[in-house]
C-alpha positions as CSV (number, residue, x, y, z in Angstrom):
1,X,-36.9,160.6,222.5
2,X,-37.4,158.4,219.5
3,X,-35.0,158.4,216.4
4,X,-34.3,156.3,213.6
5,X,-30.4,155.3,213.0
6,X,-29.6,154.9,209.3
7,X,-26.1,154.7,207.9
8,X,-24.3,153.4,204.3
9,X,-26.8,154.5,201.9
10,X,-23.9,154.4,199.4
11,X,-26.5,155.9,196.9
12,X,-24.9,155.3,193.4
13,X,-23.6,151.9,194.4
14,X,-23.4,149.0,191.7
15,X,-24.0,145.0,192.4
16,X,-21.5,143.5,189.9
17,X,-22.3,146.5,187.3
18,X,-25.4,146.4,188.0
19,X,-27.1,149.5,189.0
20,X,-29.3,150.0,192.0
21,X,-30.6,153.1,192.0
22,X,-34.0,151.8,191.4
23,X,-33.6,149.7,194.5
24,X,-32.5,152.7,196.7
25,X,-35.2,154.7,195.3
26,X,-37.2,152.3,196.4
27,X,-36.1,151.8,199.8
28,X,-35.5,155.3,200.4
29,X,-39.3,156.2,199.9
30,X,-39.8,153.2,202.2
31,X,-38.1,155.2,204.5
32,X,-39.7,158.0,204.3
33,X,-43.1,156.3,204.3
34,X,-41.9,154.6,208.0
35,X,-40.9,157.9,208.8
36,X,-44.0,159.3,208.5
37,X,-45.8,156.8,210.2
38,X,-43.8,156.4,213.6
39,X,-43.0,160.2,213.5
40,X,-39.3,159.7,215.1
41,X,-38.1,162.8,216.6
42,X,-34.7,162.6,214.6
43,X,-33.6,160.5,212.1
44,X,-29.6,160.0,212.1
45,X,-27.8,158.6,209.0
46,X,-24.4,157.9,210.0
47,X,-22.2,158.1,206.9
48,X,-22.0,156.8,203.8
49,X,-24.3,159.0,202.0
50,X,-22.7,158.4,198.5
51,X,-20.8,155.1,197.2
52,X,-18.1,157.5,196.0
53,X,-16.3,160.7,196.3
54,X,-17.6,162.3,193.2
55,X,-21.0,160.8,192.8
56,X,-23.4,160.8,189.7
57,X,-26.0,163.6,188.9
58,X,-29.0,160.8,189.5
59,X,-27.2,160.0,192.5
60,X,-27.2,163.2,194.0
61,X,-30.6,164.3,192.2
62,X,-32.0,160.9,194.5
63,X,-30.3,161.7,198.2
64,X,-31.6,165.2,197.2
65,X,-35.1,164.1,196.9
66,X,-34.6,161.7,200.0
67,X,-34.1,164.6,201.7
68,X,-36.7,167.4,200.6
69,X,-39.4,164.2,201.1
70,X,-38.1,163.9,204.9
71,X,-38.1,168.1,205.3
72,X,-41.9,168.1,203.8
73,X,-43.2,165.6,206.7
74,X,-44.9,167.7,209.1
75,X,-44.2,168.2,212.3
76,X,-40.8,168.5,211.0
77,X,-38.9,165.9,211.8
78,X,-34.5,167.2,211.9
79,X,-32.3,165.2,210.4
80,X,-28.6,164.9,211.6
81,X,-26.1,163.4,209.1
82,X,-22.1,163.4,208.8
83,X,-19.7,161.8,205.8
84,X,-18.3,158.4,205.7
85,X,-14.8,157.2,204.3
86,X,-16.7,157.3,200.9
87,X,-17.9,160.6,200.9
88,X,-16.4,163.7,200.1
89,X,-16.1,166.2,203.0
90,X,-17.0,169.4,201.0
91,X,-19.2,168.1,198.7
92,X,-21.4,166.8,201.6
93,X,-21.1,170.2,203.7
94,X,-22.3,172.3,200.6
95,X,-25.0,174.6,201.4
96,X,-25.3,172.6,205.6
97,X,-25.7,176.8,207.2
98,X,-28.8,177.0,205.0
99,X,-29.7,173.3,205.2
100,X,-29.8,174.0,209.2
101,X,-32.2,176.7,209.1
102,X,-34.6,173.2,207.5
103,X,-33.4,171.3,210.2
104,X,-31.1,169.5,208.4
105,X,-27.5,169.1,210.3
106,X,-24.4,168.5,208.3
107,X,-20.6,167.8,209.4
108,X,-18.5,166.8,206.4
109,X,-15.1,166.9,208.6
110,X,-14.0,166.8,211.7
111,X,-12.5,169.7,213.5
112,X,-9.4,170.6,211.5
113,X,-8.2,174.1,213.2
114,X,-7.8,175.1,216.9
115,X,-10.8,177.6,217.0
116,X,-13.2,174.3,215.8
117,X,-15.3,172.0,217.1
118,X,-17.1,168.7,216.9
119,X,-20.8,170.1,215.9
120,X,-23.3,169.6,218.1
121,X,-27.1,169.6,217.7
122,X,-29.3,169.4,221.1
123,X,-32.7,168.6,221.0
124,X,-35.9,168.4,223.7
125,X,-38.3,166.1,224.6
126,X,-40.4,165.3,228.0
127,X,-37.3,164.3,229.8
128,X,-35.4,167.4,229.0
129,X,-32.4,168.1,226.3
130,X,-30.2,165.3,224.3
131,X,-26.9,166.3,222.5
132,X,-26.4,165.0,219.7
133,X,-22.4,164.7,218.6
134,X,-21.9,164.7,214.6
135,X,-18.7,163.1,214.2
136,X,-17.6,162.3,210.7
137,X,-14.9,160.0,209.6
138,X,-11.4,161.0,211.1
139,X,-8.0,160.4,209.7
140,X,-5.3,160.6,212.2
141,X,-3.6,163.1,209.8
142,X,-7.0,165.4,210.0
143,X,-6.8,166.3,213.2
144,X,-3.1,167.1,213.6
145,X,-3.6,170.6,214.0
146,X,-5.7,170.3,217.1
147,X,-2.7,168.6,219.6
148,X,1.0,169.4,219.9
149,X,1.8,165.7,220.2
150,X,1.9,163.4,217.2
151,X,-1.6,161.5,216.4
152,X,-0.2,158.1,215.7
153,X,-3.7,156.4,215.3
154,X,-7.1,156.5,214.7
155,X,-7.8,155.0,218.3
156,X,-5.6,158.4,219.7
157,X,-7.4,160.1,216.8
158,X,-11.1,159.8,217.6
159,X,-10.1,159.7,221.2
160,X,-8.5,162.7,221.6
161,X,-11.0,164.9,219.5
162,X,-14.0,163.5,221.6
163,X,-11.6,164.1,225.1
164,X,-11.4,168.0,223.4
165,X,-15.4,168.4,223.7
166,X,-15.2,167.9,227.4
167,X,-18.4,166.1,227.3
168,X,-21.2,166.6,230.2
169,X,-21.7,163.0,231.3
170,X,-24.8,164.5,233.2
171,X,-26.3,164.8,230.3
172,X,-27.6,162.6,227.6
173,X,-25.5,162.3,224.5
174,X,-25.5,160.5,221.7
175,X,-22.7,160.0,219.3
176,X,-22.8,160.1,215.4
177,X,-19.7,158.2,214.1
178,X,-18.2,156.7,211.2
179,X,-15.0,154.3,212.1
180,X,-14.6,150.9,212.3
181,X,-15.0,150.0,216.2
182,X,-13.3,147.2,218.0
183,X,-14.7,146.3,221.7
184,X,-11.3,145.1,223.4
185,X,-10.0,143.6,220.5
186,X,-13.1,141.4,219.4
187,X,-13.8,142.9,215.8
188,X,-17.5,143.7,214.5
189,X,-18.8,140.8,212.0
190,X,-18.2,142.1,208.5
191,X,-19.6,141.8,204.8
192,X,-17.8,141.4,201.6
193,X,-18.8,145.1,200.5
194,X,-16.8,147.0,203.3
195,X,-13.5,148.1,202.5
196,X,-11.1,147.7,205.7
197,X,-7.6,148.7,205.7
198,X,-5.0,145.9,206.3
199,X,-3.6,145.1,209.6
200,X,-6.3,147.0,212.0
201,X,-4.6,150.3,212.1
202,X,-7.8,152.1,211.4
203,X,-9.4,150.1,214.4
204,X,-11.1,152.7,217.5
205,X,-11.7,150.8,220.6
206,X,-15.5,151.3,221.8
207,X,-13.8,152.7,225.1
208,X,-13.8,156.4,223.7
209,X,-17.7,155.5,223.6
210,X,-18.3,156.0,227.6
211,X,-19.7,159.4,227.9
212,X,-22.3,158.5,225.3
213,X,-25.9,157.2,226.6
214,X,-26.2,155.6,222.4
215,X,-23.8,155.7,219.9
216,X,-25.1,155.6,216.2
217,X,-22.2,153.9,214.4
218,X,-21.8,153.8,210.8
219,X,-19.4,152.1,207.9
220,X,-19.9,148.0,209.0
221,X,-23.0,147.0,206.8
222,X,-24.2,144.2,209.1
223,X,-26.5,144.8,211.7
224,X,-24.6,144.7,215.2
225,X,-23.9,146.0,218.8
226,X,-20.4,146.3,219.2
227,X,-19.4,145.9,223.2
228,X,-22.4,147.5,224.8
229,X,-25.9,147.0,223.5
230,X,-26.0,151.0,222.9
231,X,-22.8,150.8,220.7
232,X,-24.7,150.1,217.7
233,X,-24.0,149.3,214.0
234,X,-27.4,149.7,212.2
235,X,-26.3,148.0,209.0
236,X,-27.2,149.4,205.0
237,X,-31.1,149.7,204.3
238,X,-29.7,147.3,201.1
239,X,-27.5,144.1,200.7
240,X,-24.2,145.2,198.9
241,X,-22.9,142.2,198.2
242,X,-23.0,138.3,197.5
243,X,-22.2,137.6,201.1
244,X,-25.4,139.5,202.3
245,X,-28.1,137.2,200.7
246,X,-31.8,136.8,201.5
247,X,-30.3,138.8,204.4
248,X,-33.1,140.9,206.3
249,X,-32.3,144.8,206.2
250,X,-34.2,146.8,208.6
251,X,-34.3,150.7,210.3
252,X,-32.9,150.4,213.9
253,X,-35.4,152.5,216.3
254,X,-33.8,154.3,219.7
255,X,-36.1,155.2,222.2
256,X,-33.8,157.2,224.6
257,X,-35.7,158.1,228.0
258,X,-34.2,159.4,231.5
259,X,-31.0,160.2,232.0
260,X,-29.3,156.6,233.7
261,X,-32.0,154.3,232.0
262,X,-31.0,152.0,229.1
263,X,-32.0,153.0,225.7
264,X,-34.9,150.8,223.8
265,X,-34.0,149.8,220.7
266,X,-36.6,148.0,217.9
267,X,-36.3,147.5,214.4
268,X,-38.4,148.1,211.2
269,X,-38.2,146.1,208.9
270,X,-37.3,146.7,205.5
271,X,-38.6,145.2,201.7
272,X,-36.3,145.5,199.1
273,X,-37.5,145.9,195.0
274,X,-35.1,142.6,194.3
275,X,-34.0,140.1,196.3
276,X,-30.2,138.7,196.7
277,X,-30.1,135.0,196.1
278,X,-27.1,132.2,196.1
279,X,-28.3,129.5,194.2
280,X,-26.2,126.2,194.4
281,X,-26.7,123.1,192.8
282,X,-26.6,120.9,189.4
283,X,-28.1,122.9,186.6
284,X,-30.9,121.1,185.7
285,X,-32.0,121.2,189.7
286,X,-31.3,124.8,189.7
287,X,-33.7,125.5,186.4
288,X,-36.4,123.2,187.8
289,X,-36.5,125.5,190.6
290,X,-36.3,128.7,189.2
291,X,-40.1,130.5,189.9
292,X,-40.9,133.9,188.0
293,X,-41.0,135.5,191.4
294,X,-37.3,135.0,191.3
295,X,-36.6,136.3,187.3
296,X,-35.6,139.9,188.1
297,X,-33.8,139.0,191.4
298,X,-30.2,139.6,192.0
299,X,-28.6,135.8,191.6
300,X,-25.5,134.5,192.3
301,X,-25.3,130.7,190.8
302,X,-22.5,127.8,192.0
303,X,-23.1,124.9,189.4
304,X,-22.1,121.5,191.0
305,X,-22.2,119.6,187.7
306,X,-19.4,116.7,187.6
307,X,-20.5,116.4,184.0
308,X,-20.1,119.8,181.9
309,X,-23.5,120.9,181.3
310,X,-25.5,122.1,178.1
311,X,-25.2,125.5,177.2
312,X,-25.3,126.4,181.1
313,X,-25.3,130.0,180.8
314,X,-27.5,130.8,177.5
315,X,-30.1,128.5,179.7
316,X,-29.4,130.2,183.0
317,X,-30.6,133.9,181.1
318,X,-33.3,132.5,179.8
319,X,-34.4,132.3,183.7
320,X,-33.0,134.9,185.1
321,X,-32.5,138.9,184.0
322,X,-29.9,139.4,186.6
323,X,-27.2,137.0,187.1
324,X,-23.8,138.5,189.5
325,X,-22.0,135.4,188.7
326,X,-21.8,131.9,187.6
327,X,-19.6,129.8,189.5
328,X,-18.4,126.3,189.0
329,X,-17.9,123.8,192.0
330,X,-17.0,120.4,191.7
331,X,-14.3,117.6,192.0
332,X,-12.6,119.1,189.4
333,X,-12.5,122.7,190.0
334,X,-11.4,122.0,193.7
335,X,-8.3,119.6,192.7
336,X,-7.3,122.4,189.9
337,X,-7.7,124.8,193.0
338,X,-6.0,122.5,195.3
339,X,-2.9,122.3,193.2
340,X,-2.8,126.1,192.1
341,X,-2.4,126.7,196.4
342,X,0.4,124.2,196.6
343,X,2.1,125.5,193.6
344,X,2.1,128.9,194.3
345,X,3.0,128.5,197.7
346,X,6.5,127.6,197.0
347,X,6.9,129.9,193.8
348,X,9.1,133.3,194.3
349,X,7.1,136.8,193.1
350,X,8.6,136.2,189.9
351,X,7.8,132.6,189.5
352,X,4.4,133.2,190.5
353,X,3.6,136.0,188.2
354,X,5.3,133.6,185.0
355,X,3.0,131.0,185.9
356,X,0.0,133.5,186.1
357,X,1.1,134.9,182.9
358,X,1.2,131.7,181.5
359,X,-2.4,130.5,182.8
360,X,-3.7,133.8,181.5
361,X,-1.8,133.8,177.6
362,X,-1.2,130.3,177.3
363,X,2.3,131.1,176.3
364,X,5.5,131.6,178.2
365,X,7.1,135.2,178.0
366,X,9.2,136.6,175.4
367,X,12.6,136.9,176.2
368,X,11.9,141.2,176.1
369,X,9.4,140.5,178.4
370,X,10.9,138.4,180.7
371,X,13.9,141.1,180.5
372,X,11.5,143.4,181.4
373,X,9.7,141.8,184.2
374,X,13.4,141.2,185.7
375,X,13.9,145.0,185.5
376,X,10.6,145.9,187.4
377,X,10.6,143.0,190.1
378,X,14.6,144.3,191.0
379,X,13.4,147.9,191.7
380,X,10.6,147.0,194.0
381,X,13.7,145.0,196.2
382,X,15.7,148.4,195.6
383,X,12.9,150.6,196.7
384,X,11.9,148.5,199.6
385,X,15.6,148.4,200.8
């Protein structure tokens, strides 16, 4: 059985206010163009539809006709898709009993209630049936209802609701999750557009993974195994952030064949509209090498200049339409930087915050606002007592 493991769409999404819903249109009919052409027998998208809760009308309007393009490829090709941490759980299960019947599977949350389930979708193919698990993101405080002991964790949560399913091993099974997995310990490699919680209590150890022959693992946007090589992170279909340029985004392809045998996986590449470029260097080498291939690209620019430059940015735009960022790097910027770590270092919260108020106004506080800041700062030491 062939499928195609998407995740992270985060349709809506901006790039430093810049909006990219020409780009996901774009690689969302690329997808569907693939799709036609390798005729995968799923296609799994593992969270992350939207980039938030309440997403725009073009937004949805866009997954929407994502969707209806996949459903008109014939032989019909089922799609299997659950909610991420950005999603909203009802507003992704709206209408999923008559979606179904198109053979397009929705979870928007986890069991919740004794009498539920996690939903799952089985599917044939030469070598017999494959279940497919849709687990959507879980909160520990979900899934409270289901066990009479407290659910201190996410690890306990995920396990627990998966141990609940009493999973035939003899079969093959494939697990749709969203969660930030950790293989002993060793943490996936991550991107500047993920948002983590602090401290790695949202972390689910890839051991609650065993019964599954693949498991299709969204919400880290780098490509990745995590533990096994069937433990798989498939990345977003875009870059998301500065940290992700000139990176190469792709589809990752499962082949799943007899029960016991390891699953193949391949990957099809992907072209986006715009590229994501870092550009670093003295301004003058920087223009020299600007090529209207590059004009419209997303560019993120670190000037190296010892020597303050002429009019950097007015000459920057007239090169490029989209610049994220202009960034200045030199012996000057470092030693300011230098001594702004060293200073702070040794200020209290409310020395710190006077200096920042200072850097920011250029003036020390009033006495009614130092009064005041005295006031606040004294019952955040009460409240934390």
């Amino acid at each position: 059985m062939k499928f195609f493991h998407l995740s992270d769409l985060h349709i809506g999404k901006q790039l430093h206010h810049y909006s990219l819903l020409a780009e996901q249109r774009h690689i969302l009919k690329q997808i569907v163009e693939l799709a036609e052409r390798e005729r995968p027998d799923a296609v799994l998208i593992a969270g992350d539809i939207y980039d938030v809760p309440v997403p725009s009308a073009e937004a949805v309007a866009l997954f929407d006709d994502f969707l209806s393009s996949l459903n008109d490829i014939t032989p019909r090709i089922p799609v299997l898709l659950i909610a991420g941490n950005h999603d909203s759980a009802k507003r992704i299960d709206f209408a999923s009993s008559i979606l179904a019947r198109h053979d397009v599977y929705i979870a928007g949350m986890p069991p919740v209630q004794p009498e539920e389930h996690v939903k799952r979708v089985t599917l044939r193919d030469g070598f017999g049936e494959v279940d497919f698990y849709l687990l959507p993101f879980v909160k520990p405080g979900y899934v409270r209802k289901l066990f009479e002991e407290e659910i201190k964790s996410y690890d306990m949560a995920v396990k627990k609701v998966l141990e609940r399913e009493k999973i035939d091993t003899s079969r093959r099974n494939v697990l749709i999750s969203h969660q930030f997995y950790t293989a002993s310990g060793k943490e996936p490699e991550t991107c500047d557009s993920e948002i983590r919680m602090v401290g790695g209590i949202e972390n689910v150890d890839t051991a609650v993974l065993e019964p599954f022959d693949y498991a299709a693992l969204g919400h880290i946007h780098k490509e990745q195994k995590i533990g096994k090589e069937q433990y798989r992170y498939c990345g977003t279909p875009l870059p998301y952030s500065v940290s992700e340029a000139e990176t190469e985004k792709s589809i990752t392809v499962v082949e799943l064949g007899e029960k016991g045998s390891s699953p193949k996986i391949s990957a099809l590449p992907l072209k986006p509209l715009r590229q994501v470029r870092k550009l670093t260097g003295e301004l003058e080498e920087i223009l020299a090498g600007a090529t209207e291939d590059m004009r419209g690209d997303f560019v993120s620019i670190t000037l190296t200049d010892e020597v303050e430059a002429y009019h950097p940015k007015e000459r920057l735009e007239a090169n490029f339409d989209r610049i994220l960022e202009i960034r200045i790097d030199n012996a000057r910027t470092r030693k300011i930087l230098e001594f702004s770590e060293d200073t702070l270092q040794d200020l209290s919260p409310y020395g710190a915050f006077c200096a920042f108020f200072k850097d920011m106004n250029g003036r020390e506080l009033t006495e009614a606002e130092d009064t005041m800041l005295k006031e606040v700062l004294q019952a955040e030491t009460e409240v934390a007592e």
